[in-house]
C-alpha positions in Angstrom: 0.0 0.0 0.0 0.8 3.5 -0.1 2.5 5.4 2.3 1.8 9.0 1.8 3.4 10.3 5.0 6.7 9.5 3.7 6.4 8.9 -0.1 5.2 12.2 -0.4 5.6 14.5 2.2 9.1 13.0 3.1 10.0 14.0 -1.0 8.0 17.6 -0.7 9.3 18.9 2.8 12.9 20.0 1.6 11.8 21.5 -1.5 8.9 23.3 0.0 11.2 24.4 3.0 14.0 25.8 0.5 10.5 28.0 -1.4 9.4 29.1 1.9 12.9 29.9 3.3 13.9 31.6 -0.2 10.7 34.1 -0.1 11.9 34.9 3.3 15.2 35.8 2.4 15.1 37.0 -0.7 12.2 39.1 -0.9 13.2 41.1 -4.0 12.9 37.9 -5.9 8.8 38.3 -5.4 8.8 41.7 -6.6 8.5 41.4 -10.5 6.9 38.4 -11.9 9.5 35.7 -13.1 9.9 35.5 -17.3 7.7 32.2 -18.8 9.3 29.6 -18.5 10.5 28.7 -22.4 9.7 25.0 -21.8 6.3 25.6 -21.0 4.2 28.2 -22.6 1.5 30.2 -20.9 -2.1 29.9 -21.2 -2.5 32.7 -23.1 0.2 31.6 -25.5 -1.1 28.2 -25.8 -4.7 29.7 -26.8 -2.3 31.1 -29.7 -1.1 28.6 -30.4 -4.3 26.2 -30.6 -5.9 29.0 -32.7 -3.8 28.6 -35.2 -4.9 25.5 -36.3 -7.8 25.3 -39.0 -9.9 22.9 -36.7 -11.3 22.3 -33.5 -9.5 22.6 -30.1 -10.2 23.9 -26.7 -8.1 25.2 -23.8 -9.9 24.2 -20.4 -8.0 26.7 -17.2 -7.6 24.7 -14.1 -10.5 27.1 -12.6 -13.1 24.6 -14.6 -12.3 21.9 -12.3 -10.2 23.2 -9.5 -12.9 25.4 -8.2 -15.3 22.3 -6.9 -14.8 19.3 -4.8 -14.5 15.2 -5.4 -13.1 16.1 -9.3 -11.5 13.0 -9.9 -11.5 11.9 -13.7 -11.9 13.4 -17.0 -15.5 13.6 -16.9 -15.0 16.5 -14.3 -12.7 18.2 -15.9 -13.6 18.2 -19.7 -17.9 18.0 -18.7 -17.7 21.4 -21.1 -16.0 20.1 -24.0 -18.6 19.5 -26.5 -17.2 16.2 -28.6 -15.7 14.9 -26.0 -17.9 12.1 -24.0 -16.0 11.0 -21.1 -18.4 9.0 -19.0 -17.3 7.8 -15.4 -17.4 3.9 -14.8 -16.0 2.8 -11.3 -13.6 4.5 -9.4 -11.2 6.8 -11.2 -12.4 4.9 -14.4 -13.4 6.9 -17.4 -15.1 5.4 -20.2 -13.7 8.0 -23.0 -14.4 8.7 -26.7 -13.5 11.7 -29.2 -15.7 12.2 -32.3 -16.3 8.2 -31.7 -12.7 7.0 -30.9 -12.6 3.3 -29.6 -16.2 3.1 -29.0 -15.9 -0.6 -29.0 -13.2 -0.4 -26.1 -14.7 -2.1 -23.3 -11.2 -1.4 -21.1 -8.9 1.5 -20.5 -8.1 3.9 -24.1 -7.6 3.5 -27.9 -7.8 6.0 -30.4 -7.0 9.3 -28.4 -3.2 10.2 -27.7 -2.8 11.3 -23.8 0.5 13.8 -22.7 1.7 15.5 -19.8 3.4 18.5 -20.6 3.4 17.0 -24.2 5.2 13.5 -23.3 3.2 10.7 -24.2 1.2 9.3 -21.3 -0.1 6.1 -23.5 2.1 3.2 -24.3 4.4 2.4 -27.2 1.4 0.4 -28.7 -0.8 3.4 -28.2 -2.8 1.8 -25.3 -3.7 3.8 -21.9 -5.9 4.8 -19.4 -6.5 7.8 -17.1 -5.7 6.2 -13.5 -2.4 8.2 -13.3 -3.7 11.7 -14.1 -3.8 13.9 -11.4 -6.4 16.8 -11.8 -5.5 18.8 -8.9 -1.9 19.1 -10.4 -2.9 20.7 -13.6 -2.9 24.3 -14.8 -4.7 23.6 -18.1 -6.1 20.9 -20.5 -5.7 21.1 -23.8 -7.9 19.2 -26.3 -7.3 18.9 -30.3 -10.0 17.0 -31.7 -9.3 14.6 -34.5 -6.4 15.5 -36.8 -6.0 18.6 -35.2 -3.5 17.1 -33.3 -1.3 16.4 -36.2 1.8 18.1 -34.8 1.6 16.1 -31.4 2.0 13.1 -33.8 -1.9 11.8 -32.8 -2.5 9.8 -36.3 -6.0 8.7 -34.5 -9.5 9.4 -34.8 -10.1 11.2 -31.4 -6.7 13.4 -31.5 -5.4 14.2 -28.3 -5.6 15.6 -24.9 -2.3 17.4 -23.3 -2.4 18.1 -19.4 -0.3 20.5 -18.8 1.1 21.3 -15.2 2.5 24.3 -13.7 5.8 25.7 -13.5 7.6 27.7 -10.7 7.6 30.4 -12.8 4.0 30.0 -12.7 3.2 29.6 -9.1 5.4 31.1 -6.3 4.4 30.1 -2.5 2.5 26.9 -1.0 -1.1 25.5 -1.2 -2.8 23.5 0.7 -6.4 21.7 -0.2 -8.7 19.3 1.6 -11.8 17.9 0.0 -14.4 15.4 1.7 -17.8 14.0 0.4 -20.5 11.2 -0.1 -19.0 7.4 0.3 -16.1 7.7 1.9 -14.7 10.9 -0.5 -11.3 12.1 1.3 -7.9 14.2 -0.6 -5.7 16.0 0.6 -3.2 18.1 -1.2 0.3 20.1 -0.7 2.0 21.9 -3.7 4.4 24.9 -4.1 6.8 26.4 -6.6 9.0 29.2 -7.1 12.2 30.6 -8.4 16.0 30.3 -7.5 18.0 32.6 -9.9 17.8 30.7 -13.0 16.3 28.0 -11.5 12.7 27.2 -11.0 10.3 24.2 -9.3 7.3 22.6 -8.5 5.7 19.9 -6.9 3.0 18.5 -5.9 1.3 15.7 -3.7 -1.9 14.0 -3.2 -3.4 11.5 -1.4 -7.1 10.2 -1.6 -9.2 7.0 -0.7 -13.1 6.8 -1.3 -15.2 3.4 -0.1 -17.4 4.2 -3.8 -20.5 4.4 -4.1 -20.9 0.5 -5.1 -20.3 -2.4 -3.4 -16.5 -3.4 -4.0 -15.5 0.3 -5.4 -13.5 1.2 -2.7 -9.7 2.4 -3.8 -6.5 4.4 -2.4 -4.4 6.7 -4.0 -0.8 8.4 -3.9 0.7 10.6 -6.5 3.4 12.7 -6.8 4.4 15.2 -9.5 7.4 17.5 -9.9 9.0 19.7 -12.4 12.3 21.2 -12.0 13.8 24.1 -14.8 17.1 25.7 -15.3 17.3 28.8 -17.6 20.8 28.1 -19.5 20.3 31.5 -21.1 17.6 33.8 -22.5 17.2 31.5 -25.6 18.0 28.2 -23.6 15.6 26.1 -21.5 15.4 22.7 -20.1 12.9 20.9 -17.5 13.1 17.8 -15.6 9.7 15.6 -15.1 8.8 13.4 -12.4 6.0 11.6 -11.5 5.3 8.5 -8.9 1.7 6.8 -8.5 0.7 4.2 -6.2 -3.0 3.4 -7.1 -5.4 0.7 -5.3 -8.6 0.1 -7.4 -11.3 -2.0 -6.6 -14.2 -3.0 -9.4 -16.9 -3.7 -9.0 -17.6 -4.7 -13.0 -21.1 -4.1 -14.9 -24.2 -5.6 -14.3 -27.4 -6.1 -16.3 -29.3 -3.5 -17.1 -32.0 -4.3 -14.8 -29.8 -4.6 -11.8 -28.1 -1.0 -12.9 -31.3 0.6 -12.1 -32.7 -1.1 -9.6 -29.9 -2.0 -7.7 -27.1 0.1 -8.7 -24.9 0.0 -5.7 -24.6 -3.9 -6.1 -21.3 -5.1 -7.7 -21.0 -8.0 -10.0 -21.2 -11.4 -8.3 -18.2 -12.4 -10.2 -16.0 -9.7 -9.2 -17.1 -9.8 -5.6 -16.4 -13.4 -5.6 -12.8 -13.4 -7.0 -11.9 -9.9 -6.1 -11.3 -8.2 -9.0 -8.8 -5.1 -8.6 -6.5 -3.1 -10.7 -3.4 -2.0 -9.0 -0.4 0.5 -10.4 3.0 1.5 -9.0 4.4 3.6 -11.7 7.4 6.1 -12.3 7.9 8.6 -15.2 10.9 10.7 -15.4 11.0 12.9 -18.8 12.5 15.9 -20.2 12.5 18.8 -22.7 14.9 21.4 -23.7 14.0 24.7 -25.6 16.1 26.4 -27.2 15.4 29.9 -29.3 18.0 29.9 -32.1 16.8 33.1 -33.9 13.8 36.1 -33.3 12.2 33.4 -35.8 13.3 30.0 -34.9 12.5 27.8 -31.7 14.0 24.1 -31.1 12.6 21.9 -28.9 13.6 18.5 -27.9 13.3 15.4 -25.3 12.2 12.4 -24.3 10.8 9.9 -21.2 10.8 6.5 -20.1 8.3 5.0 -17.7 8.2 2.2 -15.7 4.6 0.5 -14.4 3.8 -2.4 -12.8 0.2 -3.6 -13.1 -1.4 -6.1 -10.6 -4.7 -6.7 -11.9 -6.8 -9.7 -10.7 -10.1 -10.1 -12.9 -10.9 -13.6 -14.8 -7.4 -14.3 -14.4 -4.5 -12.6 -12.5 -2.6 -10.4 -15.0 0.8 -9.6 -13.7 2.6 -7.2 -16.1 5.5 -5.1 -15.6 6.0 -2.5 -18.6 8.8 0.1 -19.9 7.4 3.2 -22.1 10.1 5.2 -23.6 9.6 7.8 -26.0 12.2 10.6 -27.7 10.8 13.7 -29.7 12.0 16.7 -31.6 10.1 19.7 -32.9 11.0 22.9 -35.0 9.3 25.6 -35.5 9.8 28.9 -37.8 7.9 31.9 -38.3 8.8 34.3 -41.4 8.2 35.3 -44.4 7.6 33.5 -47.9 7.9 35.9 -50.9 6.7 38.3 -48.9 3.9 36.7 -47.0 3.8 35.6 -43.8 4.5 31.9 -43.1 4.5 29.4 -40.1 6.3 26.1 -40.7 6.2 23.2 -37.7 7.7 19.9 -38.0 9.0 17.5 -36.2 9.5 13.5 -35.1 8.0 10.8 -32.4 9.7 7.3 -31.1 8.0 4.8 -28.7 9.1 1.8 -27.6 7.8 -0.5 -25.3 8.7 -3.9 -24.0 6.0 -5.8 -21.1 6.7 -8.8 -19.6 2.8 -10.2 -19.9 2.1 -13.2 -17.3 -1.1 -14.5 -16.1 -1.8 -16.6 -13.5 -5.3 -18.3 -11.8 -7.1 -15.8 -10.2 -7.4 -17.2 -6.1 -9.9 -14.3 -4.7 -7.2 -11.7 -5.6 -4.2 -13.6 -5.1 -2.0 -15.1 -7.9 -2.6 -18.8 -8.0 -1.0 -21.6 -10.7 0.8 -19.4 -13.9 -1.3 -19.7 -17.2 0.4 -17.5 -19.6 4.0 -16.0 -20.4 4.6 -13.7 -22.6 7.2 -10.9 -24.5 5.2 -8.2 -25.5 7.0 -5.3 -27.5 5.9 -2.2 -29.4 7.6 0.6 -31.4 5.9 3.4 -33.3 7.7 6.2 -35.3 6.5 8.9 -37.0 7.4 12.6 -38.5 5.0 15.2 -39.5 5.3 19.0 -41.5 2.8 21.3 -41.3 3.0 24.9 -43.4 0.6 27.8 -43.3 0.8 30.6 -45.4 -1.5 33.5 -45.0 -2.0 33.9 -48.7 -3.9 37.2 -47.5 -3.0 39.2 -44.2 -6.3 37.1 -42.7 -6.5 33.7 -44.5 -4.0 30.6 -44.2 -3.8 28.0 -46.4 -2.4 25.1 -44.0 -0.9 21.8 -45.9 0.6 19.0 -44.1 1.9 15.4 -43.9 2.6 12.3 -41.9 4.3 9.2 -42.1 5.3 6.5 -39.9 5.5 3.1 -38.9 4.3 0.9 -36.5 5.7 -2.5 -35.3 3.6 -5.2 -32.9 5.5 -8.5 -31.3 4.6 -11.1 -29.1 6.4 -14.3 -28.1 4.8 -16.6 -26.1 7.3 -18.4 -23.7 4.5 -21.0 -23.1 2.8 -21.9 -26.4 5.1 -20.5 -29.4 2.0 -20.7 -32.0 0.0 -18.2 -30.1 2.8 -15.5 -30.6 3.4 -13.5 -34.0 4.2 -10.1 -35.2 2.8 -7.1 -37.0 4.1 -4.1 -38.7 2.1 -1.2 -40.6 3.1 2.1 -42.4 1.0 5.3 -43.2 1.1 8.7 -45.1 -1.4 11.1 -43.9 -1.8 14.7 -45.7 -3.7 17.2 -44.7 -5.7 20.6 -45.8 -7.1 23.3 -44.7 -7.7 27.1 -44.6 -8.0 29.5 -41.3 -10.2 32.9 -41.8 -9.1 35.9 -39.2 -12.7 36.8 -39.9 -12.5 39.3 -37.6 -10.0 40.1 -34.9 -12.4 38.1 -32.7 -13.5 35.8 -35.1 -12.0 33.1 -36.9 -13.4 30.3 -39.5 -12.0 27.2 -40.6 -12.0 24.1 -42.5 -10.2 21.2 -43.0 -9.7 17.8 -45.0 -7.3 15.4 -43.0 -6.3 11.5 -43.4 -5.7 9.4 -40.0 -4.2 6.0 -39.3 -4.6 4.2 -36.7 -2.9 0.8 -35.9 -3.7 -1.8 -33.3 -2.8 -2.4 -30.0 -1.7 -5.5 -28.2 -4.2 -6.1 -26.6 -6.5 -6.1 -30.0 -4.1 -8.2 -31.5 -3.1 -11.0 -28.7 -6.8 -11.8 -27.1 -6.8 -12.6 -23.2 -8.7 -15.9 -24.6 -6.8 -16.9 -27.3 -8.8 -17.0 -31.4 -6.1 -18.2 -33.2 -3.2 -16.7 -31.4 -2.0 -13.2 -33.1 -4.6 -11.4 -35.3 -4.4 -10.6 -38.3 -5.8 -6.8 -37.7 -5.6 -4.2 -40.3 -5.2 -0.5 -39.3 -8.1 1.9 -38.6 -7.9 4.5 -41.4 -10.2 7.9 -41.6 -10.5 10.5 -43.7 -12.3 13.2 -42.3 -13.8 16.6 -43.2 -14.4 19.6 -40.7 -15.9 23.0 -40.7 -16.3 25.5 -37.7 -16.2 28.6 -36.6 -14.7 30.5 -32.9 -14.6 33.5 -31.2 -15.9 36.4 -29.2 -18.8 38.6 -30.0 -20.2 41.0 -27.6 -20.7 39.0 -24.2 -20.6 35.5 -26.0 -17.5 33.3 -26.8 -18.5 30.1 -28.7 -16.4 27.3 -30.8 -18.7 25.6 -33.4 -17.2 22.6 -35.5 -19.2 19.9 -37.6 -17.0 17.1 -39.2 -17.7 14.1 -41.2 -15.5 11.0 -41.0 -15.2 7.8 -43.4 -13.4 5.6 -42.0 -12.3 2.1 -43.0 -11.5 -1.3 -41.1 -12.7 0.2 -37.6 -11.3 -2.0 -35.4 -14.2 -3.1 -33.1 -13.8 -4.8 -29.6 -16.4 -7.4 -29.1 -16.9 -9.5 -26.2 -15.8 -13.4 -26.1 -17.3 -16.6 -24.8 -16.5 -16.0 -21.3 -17.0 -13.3 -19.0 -14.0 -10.5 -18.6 -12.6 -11.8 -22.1 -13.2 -10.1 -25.6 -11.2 -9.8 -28.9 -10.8 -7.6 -31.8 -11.8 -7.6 -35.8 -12.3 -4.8 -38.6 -15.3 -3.6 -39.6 -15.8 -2.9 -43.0 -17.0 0.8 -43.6 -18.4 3.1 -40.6 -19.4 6.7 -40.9 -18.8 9.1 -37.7 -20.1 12.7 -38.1 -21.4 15.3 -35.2 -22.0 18.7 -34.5 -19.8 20.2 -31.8 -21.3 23.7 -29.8 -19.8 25.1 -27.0 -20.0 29.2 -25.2 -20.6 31.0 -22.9 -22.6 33.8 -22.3 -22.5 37.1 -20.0 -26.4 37.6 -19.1 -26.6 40.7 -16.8 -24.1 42.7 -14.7 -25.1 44.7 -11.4 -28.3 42.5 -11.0 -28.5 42.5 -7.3 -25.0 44.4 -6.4 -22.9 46.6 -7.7 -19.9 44.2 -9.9 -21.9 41.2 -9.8 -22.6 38.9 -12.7 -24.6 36.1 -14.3 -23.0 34.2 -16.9 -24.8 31.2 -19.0 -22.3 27.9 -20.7 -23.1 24.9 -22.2 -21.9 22.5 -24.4 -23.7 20.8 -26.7 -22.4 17.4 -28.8 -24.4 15.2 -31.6 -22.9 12.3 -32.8 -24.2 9.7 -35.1 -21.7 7.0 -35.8 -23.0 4.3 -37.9 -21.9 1.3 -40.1 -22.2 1.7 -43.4 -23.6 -0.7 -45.5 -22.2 -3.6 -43.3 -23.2 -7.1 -44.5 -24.3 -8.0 -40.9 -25.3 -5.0 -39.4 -26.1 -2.2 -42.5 -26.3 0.6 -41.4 -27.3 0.2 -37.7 -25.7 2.8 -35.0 -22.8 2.0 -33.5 -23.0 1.2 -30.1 -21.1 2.6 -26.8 -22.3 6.7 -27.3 -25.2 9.1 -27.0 -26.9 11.1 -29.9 -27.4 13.9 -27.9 -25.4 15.6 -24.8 -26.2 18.7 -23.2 -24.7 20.8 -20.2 -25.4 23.6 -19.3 -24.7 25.9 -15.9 -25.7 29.5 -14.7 -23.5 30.7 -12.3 -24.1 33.5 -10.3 -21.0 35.9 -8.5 -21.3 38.5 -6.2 -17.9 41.1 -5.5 -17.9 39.7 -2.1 -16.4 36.7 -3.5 -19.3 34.1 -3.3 -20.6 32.5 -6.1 -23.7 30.1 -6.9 -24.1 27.8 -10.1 -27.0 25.8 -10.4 -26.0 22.6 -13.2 -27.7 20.5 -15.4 -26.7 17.4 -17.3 -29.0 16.1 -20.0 -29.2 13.1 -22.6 -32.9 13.1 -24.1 -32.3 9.6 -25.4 -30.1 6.2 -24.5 -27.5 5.0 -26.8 -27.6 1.0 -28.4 -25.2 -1.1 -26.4 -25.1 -3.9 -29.3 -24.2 -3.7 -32.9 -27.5 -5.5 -33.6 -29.1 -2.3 -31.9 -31.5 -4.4 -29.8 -30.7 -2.9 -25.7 -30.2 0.5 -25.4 -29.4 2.3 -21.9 -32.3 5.2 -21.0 -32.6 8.9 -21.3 -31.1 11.0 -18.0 -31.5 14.4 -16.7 -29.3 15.0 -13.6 -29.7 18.5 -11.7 -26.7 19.4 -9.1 -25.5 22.9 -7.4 -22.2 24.1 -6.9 -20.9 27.2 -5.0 -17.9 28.9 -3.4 -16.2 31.5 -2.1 -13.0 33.3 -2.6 -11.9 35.4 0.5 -8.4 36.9 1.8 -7.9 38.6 -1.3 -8.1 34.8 -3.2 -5.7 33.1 -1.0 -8.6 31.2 1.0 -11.3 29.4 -1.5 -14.0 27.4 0.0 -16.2 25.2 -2.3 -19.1 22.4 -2.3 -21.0 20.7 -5.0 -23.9 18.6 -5.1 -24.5 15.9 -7.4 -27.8 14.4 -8.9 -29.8 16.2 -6.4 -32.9 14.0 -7.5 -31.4 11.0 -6.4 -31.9 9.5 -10.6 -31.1 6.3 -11.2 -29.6 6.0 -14.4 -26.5 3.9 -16.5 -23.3 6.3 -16.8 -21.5 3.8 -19.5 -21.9 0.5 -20.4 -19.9 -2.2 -22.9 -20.9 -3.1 -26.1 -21.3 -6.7 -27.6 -22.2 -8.1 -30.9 -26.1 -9.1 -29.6 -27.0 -8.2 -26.0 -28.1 -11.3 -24.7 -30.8 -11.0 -22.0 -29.5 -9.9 -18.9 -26.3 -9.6 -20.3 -23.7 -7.6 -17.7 -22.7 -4.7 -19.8 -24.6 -1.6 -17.5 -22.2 0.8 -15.0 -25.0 2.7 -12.8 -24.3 6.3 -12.9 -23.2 7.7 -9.0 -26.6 8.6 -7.0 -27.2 11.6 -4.7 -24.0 13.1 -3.3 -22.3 16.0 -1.8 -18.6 17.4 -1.3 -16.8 20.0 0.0 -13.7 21.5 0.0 -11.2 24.2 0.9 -7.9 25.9 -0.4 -5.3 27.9 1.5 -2.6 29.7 0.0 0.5 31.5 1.3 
């Protein structure tokens, strides 16, 4: 188990010490605000940045999810990101999907790239899941939908998502946070940063258990985060990464549909029986240097390697121990072509990965005879140019490409047929234009190929079909439109896209329960609308410098198979048609503020490719409010979730043909309530 005491506060108390006694000594240091750091851009010259891209992507500030209690997955944090549908399952589980990405994924990620501070969070094989993200560490999200995140090297359908934590340059001084809430709910928090001459840091530790709101959901948690930078020069930058988690996870697995609503704090008999966990002790120590070479020219440069073992008892007790590491370079240039302005990015991407893959019989969570061995290696390259030329002062015509490769191995110590190998290469272009419409307003369009090739686990089935599959990679083309900006007292981002994409690689369930496996689909459509704003209703309502300000995000998706000879052109399952959420919050100068929530899905999405079950529509009504007091150094905060008390089904797996009663439903969390406060000095 976790020791917090002295994983993390042992690691934290020197360096939060040497900020405290450095503020107290060297007070002139606090007068001017420190220079960004290079390595790490600031919010406002990330929104650049994203803007300048001719497709859809969103900055979310930390004050979306840091400003409320019991945030503990991406649900919370990106619940107004229209496109995105993140879905909680168990736990710190998110059930997550971008524009339709690895809808058939009835476990962890596939098809959206995940970073810290831009190094890869995913495996070599492009594999992940969300267990080891830390939202009270982060100072922004950044999400680029689709192929908009063709110069973080995402070659998938969903893009990518960057979480980006702070610097010392960003914070100077110490915080300290406590949340508690509904089943068990308890975090606690310390972080600080500042600056030493050229040197900056930060760090930060939390630790949080819950007993869940279901039977056998309870889990633990430790993580630590730091990031240490020295300024070589004006022009010269590099940072040091690290991160430990220690993660304790009990599931309590999906049910049938009837059970998810009328008994939704009941686990699966199965799970209860043989204890099913997931358990992770990982480290990640990464790097990236930035270096200026002209008023035109910035070089930046690094890599990462991370270490994990898993301990996860479900059917069987999978025991792997995995090593991530990943290199990258990126260029960028901004001049002048013939006279016109031009922007020219490019850059590289290497993963490799190597897992030592054993199984044993699951004993009630404890490892019993060995069933399986196996070598397990991935590596995935690629390199990608992007060049925009603003052909007029306000329109860029962006053209771009990608290529890569992507190799899959796995030798089976215990049965040599069941191993085999894979490799896969891809050139994507890429098109589009960016309109300054106005200096507010900007429209855009693009056309944009994808590639995305299997993971292990699609290819090597936890019940063997044949041993290593012969899987072809998911390929998309997709088109995009949208529009984003400010007018008057709205801000709004509006995209619709339309995808083809060919050989979808679809996860459906196997013979046994726990197991599934992987095949292509033939043809599948994705397309959606994607709305997002918000809006500045009244000032001075009921005081002097108050406000009321309306958001929501809106997302329609209809994903389909098209023409399939099996299922024609029923919906795919695993995702809504319609999601809406929408908040009004109220703040008064004093420093309180009130925001009323609402969290609607007029109908239920199939859970079958047949499209026979279907979960039910949900509307879910919760409160949150705060304050901000001592001139922002003291926030207090509360939320309250599904005030109603609805019993609904927050995600659910997908199969061929729901059987009756099948076990695919996760009940959504019932009434609950947290609070929470922040202190800084």
């Amino acid at each position: 188990m976790f020791k917090p005491s002295g994983a993390v506060w042992g690691a934290m108390i020197p360096w939060l010490a040497t900020s405290a006694l450095a503020q107290t000594e060297l007070p002139e240091m606090q007068v001017a605000a420190p220079r960004p750091a290079l390595t790490a851009p600031t919010d406002a010259d990330a929104r650049l940045r994203l803007w300048s891209s001719p497709g859809a992507n969103t900055l979310v500030p930390a004050h979306d999810f840091l400003d409320r209690p019991g945030t503990t997955g991406l649900r919370d944090m990106l619940e107004y990101t229209a496109g995105v549908f993140a879905q909680p399952k168990w736990g710190e589980d998110t059930r997550l999907s971008i524009r339709g990405s690895g809808l058939a994924r009835n476990f962890h990620l596939r098809g959206v790239r995940l970073l810290q501070d831009g190094i890869p969070v995913n495996q070599a094989d492009g594999s992940g899941d969300f267990q080891e993200l830390d939202p009270l560490t982060f100072q922004r999200v950044e999400v680029l939908r689709g192929g908009n995140a063709f110069t973080l090297g995402a070659n998938t359908l969903g893009g990518a998502i960057d979480f980006v934590t702070p610097t010392g340059r960003d914070i100077s001084g110490v915080n300290l946070r406590a949340e508690a809430g509904s089943f068990g709910f308890l975090r606690s928090q310390i972080s600080g940063g500042g600056t030493y001459g050229p040197m900056d840091g930060w760090i930060s530790g939390t630790i949080a258990q819950q007993d869940g709101y279901r039977d056998h959901s309870g889990g633990s948690s430790g993580r630590l985060n730091l990031n240490i930078g020295y300024r070589i020069s004006d022009d010269a930058e590099t940072r040091l990464y690290f991160t430990h988690n220690s993660i304790q996870q009990d599931i309590p697995g999906a049910v049938s549909r009837s059970q998810a609503l009328n008994a939704p704090r009941t686990a699966n008999a199965t799970n209860l029986a043989m204890n099913y966990q997931r358990n992770i002790d990982s480290y990640r120590l990464g790097s990236r240097t930035a270096v200026r070479l002209n008023v035109d020219t910035l070089l930046e440069f690094g890599g990462s390697w991370v270490t994990r073992q898993l301990n996860h008892p479900i059917f069987q007790y999978i025991d792997n121990r995995t090593n991530d590491f990943n290199l990258f370079a990126r260029g960028t240039w901004d001049g002048t072509v013939g006279g016109l302005r031009n922007r020219l990015v490019g850059g590289i991407n290497y993963a490799y990965g190597t897992t030592d893959n054993r199984r044993f019989v699951n004993f009630q969570g404890n490892r019993g005879a060995q069933t399986f061995s196996a070598s397990d290696r991935a590596q995935t390259a690629d390199a990608y140019v992007e060049n925009s030329l603003y052909v007029l002062p306000r329109l860029a015509v962006v053209t771009g490409v990608s290529g890569g490769q992507a190799t899959r191995s796995s030798d089976n110590r215990l049965n040599a047929a069941l191993g085999g190998s894979g490799r896969w290469n891809w050139v994507n272009p890429r098109a589009g234009l960016l309109w300054q419409a106005t200096p507010e307003v900007q429209a855009y369009g693009n056309l944009t190929w994808s590639t995305e090739p299997p993971t292990l686990s699609d290819l090597v089935a936890l019940v063997p079909f044949g041993g290593f599959s012969a899987l072809k990679p998911q390929r998309a083309t997709t088109l995009e439109i949208g529009t984003r900006g400010t007018a008057g007292r709205f801000t709004f981002e509006l995209a619709a896209y339309h995808a083809w994409v060919d050989k979808e690689i679809q996860l459906f369930m196997g013979p046994t329960s726990g197991t599934s496996f992987a095949r292509n689909a033939d043809r599948t459509i994705h397309q959606g609308v994607e709305l997002a704003g918000t809006f500045l209703a009244g000032r001075d309502l009921l005081a002097e410098r108050d406000s009321l300000t309306l958001r929501g995000a809106y997302t329609f998706s209809d994903f389909r198979f098209d023409g399939d000879a099996t299922y024609r052109d029923n919906q795919l399952p695993g995702a809504p048609r319609h999601v809406l959420r929408a908040e009004a919050r109220y703040r008064h100068p004093s420093g309180f503020w009130i925001a009323p929530n609402l969290d609607y899905v007029p109908e239920g999405f199939f859970v079958d490719n047949a499209n026979t079950t279907r979960t039910d529509s949900y509307a879910l009504i919760g409160l949150r409010a705060g304050a901000e007091l001592l001139d922002g150094r003291l926030g207090l905060f509360l939320e309250a979730r599904n005030l109603a008390d609805r019993r609904y089904i927050s995600s659910a797996s997908v199969a061929p043909v729901a059987a009756p009663n099948a076990a695919l439903f996760e009940p959504g969390l019932g009434r609950s309530a947290y609070a929470g406060a922040r202190l800084r000095f």
